[in-house]
C-alpha positions as CSV (number, residue, x, y, z in Angstrom):
1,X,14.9,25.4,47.4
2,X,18.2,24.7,45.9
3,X,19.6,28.1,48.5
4,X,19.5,25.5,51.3
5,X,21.5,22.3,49.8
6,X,24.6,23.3,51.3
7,X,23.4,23.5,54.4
8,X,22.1,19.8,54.0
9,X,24.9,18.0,52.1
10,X,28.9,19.0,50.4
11,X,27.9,21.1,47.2
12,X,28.9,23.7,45.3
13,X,25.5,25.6,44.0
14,X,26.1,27.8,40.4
15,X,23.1,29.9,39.9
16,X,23.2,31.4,35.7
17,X,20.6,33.0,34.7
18,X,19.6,32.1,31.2
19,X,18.5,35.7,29.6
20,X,22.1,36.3,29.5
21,X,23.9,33.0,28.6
22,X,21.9,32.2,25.8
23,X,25.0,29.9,24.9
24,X,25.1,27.8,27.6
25,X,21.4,27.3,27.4
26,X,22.4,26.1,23.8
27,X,25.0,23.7,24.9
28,X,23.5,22.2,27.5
29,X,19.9,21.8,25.1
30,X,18.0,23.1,28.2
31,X,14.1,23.2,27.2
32,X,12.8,25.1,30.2
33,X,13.6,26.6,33.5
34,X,13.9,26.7,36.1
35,X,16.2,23.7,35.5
36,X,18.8,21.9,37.7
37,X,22.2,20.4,36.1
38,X,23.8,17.9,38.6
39,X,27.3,17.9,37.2
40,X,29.9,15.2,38.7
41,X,33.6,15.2,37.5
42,X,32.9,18.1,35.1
43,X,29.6,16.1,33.0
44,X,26.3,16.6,33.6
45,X,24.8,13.3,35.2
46,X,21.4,14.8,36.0
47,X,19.2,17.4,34.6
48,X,15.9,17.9,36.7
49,X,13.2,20.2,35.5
50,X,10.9,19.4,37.8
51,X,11.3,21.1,41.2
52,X,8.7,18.5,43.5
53,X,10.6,19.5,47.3
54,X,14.0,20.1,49.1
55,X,13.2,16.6,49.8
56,X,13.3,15.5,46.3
57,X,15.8,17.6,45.1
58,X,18.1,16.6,48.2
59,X,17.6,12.5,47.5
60,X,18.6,13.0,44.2
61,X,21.6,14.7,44.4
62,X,23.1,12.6,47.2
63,X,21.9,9.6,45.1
64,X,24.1,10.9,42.3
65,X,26.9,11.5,44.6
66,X,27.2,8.1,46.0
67,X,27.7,6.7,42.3
């Protein structure tokens, strides 16, 4: 899902997988994955664990964004 966002809006995508950054899975408090961080001027504004569609995913990261 989250391969195809730049193709849809202006993103930059990091992929980490968490078996080997146990540290930032520690830092960021993440309870789960998958999980997606939406970070805007370097602070995490959105954390979604909850993958429902592209659609979804999509409306919520160009409502965050706009703010």
């Amino acid at each position: 899902m989250i391969d195809i966002m730049p193709e849809l809006i202006e993103v930059n995508i990091m992929k980490v997988d968490l078996n080997f950054a146990a540290s930032f899975a520690q830092r960021y408090q993440l309870m789960s994955v998958p999980v997606l961080l939406i970070v805007k001027d370097d602070e995490v504004v959105e954390t979604i664990y909850r993958f429902e569609s592209v659609t979804n995913i999509y409306e919520i990261i160009r409502k965050v964004l706009t703010i």
